[in-house]
Structure formats: C-alpha cells, structure tokens
ZAKEMI-675849 format. One record per atom (N, C-alpha, C): x, y, z. Coordinates in steps of 0.1 Angstrom, whole numbers, plus 5000, padded with zeros to 4 digits. Example, Ala and Ser with C-alpha at 12.3 -4.5 7.8 and 13.67 -1.06 7.14 Angstrom:
BEGIN
513249435078/512349555078/513249675078/512849785071/513749895071/512950005079/
END
This chain:
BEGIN
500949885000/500050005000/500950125000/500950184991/501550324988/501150464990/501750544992/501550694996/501850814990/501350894982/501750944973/501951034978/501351124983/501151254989/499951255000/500851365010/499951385020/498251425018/497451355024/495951395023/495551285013/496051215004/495551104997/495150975003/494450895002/494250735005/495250684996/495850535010/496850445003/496250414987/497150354981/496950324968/497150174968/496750054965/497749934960/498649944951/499549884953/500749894941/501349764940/501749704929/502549564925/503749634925/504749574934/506249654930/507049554927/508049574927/509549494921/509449434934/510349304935/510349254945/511949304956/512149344962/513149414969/514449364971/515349414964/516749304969/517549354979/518049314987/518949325001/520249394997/520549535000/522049544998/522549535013/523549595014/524549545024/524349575034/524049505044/523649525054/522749535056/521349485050/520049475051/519649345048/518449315053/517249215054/516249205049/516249125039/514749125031/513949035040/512549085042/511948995051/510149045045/509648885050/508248875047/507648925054/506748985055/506449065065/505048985069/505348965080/504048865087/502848955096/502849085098/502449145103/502749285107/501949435106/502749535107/501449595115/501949655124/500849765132/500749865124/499249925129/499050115122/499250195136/500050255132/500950365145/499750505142/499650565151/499350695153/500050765142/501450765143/502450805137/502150785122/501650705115/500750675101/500050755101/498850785108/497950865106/498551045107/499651055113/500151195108/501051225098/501651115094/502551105078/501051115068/500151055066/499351055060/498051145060/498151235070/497451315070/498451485067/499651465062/500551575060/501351615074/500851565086/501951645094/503051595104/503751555094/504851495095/505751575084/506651625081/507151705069/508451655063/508051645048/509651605043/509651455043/508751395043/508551225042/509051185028/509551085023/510151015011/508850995003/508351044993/507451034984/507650994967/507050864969/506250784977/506550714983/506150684992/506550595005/505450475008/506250365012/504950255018/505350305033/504350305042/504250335056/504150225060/504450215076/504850095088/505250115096/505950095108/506950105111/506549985126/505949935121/505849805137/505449685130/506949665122/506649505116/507449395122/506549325120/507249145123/507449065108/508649075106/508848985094/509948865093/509448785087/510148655086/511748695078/512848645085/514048665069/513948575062/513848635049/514148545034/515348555034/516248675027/517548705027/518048795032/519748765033/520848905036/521448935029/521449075031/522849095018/524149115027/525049165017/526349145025/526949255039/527649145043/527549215057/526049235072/525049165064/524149145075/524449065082/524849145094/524949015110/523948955120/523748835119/522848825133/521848735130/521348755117/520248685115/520248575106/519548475104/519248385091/518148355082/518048315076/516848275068/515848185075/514448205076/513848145088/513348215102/514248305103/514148395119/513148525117/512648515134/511648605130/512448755134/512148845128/512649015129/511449065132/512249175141/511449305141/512249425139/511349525136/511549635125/510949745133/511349855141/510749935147/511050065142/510350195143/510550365136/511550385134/512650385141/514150445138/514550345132/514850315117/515650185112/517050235108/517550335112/519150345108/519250495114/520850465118/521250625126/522750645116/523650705124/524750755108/525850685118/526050695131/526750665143/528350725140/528350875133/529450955134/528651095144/527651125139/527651255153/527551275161/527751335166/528051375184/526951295191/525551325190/524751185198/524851065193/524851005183/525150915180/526750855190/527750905185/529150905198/529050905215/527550965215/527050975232/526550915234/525950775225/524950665228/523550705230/523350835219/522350865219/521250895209/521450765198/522050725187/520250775181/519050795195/517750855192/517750985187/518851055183/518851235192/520151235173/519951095164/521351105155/520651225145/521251275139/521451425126/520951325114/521751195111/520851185101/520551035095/519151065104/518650925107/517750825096/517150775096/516050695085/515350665095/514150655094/513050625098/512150555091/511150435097/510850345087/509250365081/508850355075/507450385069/507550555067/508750615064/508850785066/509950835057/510950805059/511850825052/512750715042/512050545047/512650445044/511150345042/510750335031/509550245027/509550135041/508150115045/507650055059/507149855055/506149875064/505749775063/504149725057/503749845055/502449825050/502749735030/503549595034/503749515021/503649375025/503949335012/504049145014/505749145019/506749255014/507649235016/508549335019/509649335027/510449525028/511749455035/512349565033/513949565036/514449635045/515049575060/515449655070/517249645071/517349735078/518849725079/518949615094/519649525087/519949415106/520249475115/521249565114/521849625128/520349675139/519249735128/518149765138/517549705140/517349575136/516349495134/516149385154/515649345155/515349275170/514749165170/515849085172/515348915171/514248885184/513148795175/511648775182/511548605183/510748555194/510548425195/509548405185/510048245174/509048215169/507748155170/507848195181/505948105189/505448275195/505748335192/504948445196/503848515181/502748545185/501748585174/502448685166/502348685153/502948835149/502048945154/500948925148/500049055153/499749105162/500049075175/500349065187/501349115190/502549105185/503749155187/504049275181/503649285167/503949405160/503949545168/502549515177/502549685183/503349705193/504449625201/505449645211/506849715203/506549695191/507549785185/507549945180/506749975181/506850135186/505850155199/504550105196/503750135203/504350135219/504849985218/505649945233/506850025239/507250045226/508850045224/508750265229/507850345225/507650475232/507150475243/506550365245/505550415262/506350345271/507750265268/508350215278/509950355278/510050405269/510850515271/510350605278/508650675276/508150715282/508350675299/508250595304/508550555318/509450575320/510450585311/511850565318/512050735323/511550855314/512050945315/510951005324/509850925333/509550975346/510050905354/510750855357/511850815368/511050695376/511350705388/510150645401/509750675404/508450695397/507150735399/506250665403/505450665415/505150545417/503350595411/502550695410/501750705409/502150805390/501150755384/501550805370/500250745364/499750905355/498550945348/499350935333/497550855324/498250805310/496850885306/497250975296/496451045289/496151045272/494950945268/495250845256/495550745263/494450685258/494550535267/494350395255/495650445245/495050375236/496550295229/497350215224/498150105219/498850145228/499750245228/500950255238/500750225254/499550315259/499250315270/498650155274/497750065266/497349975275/498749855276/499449885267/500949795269/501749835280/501549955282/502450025295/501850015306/500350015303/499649965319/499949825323/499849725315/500449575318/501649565324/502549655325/503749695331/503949755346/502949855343/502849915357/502049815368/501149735363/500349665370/501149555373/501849495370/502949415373/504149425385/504549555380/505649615386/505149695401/503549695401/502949755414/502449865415/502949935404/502550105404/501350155401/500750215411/499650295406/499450355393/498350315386/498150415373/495950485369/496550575366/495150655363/494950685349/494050615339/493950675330/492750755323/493150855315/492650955310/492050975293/490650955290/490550895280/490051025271/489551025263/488751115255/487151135260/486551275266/485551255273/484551195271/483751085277/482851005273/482950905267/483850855266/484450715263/484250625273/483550575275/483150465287/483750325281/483950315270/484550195265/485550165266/486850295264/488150315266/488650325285/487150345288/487650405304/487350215313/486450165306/486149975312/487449965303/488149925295/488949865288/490149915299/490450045301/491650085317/491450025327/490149985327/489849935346/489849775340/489649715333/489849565331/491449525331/492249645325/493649645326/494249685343/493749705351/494149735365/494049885368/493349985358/493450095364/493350135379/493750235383/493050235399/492250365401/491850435384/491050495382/490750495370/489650525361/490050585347/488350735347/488950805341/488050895333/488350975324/487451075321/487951155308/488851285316/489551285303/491151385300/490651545311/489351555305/488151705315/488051725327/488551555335/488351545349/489351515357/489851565367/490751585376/491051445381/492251365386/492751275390/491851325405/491351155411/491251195427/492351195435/493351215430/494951305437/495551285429/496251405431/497751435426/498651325423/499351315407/500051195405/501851275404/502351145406/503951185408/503951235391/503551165382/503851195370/502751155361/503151225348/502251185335/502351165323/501951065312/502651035303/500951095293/501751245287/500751175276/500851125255/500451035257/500150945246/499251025234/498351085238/497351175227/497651275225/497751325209/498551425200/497751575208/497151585215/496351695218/497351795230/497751915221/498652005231/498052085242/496652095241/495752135251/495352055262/496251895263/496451835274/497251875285/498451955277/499651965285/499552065298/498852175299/498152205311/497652145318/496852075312/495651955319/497151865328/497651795322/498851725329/499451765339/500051925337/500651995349/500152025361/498752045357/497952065369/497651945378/497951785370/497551705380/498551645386/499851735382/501251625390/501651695404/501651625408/502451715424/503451775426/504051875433/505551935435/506351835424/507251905422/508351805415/507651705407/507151685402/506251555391/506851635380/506851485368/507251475360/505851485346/505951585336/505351525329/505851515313/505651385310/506451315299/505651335283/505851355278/505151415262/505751245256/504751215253/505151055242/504951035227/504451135220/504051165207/505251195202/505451185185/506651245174/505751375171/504651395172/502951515168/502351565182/502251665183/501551735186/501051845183/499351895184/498851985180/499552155192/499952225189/499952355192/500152365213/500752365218/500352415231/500452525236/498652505243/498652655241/499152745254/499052875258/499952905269/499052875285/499952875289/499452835303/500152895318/499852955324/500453025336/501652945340/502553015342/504252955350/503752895363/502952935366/502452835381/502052725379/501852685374/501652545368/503252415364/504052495361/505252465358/505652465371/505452565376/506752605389/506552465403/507352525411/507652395423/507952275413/509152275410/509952235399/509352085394/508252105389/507552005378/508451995368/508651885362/509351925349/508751855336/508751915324/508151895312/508951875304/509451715291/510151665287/509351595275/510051595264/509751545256/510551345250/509751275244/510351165242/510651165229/511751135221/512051105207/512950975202/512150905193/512550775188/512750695199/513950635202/514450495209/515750475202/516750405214/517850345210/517650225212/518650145205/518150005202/518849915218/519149975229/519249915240/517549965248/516850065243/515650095251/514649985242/514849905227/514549765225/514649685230/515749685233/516449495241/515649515255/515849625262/515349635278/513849615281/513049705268/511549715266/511049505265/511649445253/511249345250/511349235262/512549275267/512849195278/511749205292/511449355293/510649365303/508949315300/508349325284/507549315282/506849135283/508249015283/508148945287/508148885297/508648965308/509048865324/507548965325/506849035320/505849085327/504249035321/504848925312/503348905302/502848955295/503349055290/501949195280/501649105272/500149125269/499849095260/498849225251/499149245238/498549325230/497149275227/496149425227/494949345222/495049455205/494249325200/494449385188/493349395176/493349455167/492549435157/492649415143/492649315140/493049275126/492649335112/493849375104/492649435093/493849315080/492949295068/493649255062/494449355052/495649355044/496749445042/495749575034/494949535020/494049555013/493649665021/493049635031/492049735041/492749845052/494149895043/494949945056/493850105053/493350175043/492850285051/491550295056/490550155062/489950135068/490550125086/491950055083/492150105097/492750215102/493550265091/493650415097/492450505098/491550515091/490150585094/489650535109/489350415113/489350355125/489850425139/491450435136/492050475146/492050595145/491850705130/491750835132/490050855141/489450795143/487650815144/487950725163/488850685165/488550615183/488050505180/487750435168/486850285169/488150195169/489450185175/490450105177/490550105192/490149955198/490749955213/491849865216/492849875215/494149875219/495049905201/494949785193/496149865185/495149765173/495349845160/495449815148/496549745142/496749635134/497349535126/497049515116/497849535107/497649475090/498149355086/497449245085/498249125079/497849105065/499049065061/499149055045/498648925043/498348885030/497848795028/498748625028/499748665034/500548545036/501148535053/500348665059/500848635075/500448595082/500148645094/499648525104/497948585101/497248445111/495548445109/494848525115/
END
C-alpha cells in the first residue's frame, strides 16, 4: 500500500520484489501495526517524508534473505523492524549513545519504505530478534507502540503513581507493566468514552476517566500518549510538586499557553524522541517477564485505510494490525 502524497488514500501497488544490499534484510512481512504515527504522515503532518513511500513501522517479518555484511540473522528467523531503522553513528549523539537524538537518521514507513507490504527491507543492525511461537499480530505493536511508552516510563523516573492520557496501543501495553511492577496508574480517556475508560479498569486501572476530569489525587507523573497540546496543562495541573510530565508523541497539535504556576515547584516537562536500540532489548525483555499481552485488531493488508480511518475516528481498542495475505491468521 502506497502513499503518494499527504491527504490522499493508500493506493495498492504491484512492486518489484526488493533486493537486500549490504547490510539489510529482506523479510516477509508477517504482520505490521498502524501507528498513530501513520495517521500523521498521512494526514500531511509529519514533513519531508520520502514520496512515495509505503508506511509501517511495527513490523514482524520473517528473513528470506541477507545481503552482504548482515549480522545476526538467518533465513527462517523471526525480525522486528521498529521507527528508527538506521542512525549515521558518526555525530556527536550518536558518539554519546544517543543514537535516538542521531542528525541523520532513517526512519521506517517515513523516510525508508515501511511495512504496509507482502515484503520490505530493514537494515539488521536495527532489526530485533523475536520468539518464533509468539503471534505476529500481537507483537507488532510492542515495536513502537511498546517500544515509546516504555521510554516514556523511563523518562518519569520512580514514579510510583503516574496518569496515562490516551489510553490507547501504547498506553494499554504500558499499563500491563505498571500493574505488574505495582504502580499505581490512572487513565485519561477522550470525554465520554466509557469503552476506553472499562477497557483501563479491566487492565488494573485504579482509576480511569475523561482527560476533563481531575485525577482523585495528585499523581507523581504523566505520560501523555494523545496528539492533543491542550492536554499539556491539563497534565501539569495534575502532578504534584516536583512530578514529571512526559510528552510520548513524534505530533502534537499546538500548546497552548498556560500560567508558570503550573510549571513551577519544579515539575518538569520533557519530551520523548525515537528509541535506541538498547531501550528495545530492555523494553522486550521487560514486556516478557511481565506478560503483556496486545489486544488487537485485525485488518487485512487491502483494508489498511479502513484501519487508519478506525483509529483516526477512536473505533480502535488497543492497536490496529495489518496482515498481509501470507501472514499470520
């Protein structure tokens, strides 16, 4: 499924079949989530995207082949393929192991054709070897989805009480986490969503309601997940002295201004960008000893802008999935 230009519907397209240069992986792709992050490349606001582009960036795919110099993997093994698919690892963050923060990066379904295909090509070095008894569709969305809202945590510290605002792929993977690990969590849905707010409390909330309504206390911190900049007040106001609140989006709409009292008694406000491929290894590893399991919704490849219409409209409860016609069932 192709992208011509911002504001248009995917297109199908028969392409060449992709060959592996050096240091890439041709792989089948068994499965690819629809990221949030889709629906803003394809709605124009994302800027400077490779056109045309096939979009993805939360694929599980099988290797066919390597080309030269791919390390790690074989023919047979299952990959995954998450947003950042290559860094330059000569500039200064890159050198600082900060290889999220690199000058000049590739990004996958954005600047580097994605996963919305039967087939695509990742560079191995990014790629993250997956157990082959795990569902793809199921897995796909721990690759960004997972893979931001576990960075997200990291950069509110110990927090033991922490508000999720968007309570939707990232957030219910990150509450499987918190609920494991013990930590209080409150989530914050879109007002009147009673669906999304039972779907928090089936996951362990220890509160949920709409984004309009005040936490019944003060949380150490807050993660928000929904593109909406007129949260970010809303956030500040519900963290206590010193609380952290964490911005988890690559999009956000406008924020608008808000009194320094709100900031002040040293709250702090922080943004999250990409992942390095050790906040992969730590994420996957934690998402295991903790059980997550993704709920998901299947669309078949054909039908990818029925599911981005889906998830642009709230009719997605936990994550959207595209399987191609040769992936999993």
């Amino acid at each position: 499924m192709v992208l011509d230009a911002p504001g248009r519907k995917l297109r199908p397209a028969r392409l060449p079949a992709p060959v592996p240069g050096r240091g890439q992986l041709l792989l089948r792709v068994l499965a690819c989530g629809v990221c949030r992050t889709d629906l803003h490349l394809v709605d124009g606001e994302l800027p400077e995207p490779k056109l045309p582009v096939i979009p993805g960036h939360e694929i599980v795919g099988e290797v066919v082949a390597a080309g030269p110099g791919a390390l790690g993997f074989t023919p047979g093994q299952r990959a995954g393929v998450p947003w950042l698919g290559h860094s330059c690892g000569r500039c200064p963050w890159c050198r600082e192991g900060r290889e999220n923060l690199c000058n000049a990066p590739g990004f996958t379904g954005y600047t580097l054709d994605g996963g919305y295909a039967e087939h695509c090509l990742a560079e191995a070095a990014w790629c993250f070897a997956l157990p082959a008894s795990a569902d793809p569709a199921e897995t796909a969305p721990l690759l960004c989805a997972g893979l931001i809202g576990w960075r997200s945590l990291v950069m509110a510290g110990a927090a033991r009480s922490i508000g999720l605002y968007g309570f939707g792929a990232a957030a219910h993977l990150l509450a499987q986490i918190l609920r494991a690990r013990g930590r209080t969590f409150m989530a914050f849905t879109r007002p009147g969503d009673v669906a999304a707010q039972a779907f928090a409390r089936a996951l362990g909330a220890d509160w949920a309601g709409g984004s309009d309504e005040p936490p019944p206390e003060r949380l150490d911190a807050a993660i928000v997940f929904a593109p909406e900049g007129g949260l970010v007040p809303v956030a500040l106001r519900a963290v206590r002295k010193g609380g952290t609140v964490v911005l988890g989006g690559i999009h956000m709409s406008d924020i608008p201004s808000f009194p320094y009292r709100l900031l002040w008694e040293e709250r702090v406000l922080r943004s999250v960008a990409n992942l390095t491929r050790a906040d992969g290894e730590a994420f996957l590893a934690e998402a295991a000893a903790c059980k997550v399991r993704c709920s998901v919704q299947r669309y078949p490849l054909a039908r990818a802008n029925e599911a981005l219409a889906d998830l642009r409209a709230g009719r997605v409860q936990g994550a959207a999935v595209l399987v191609p016609p040769h992936g999993c069932s």
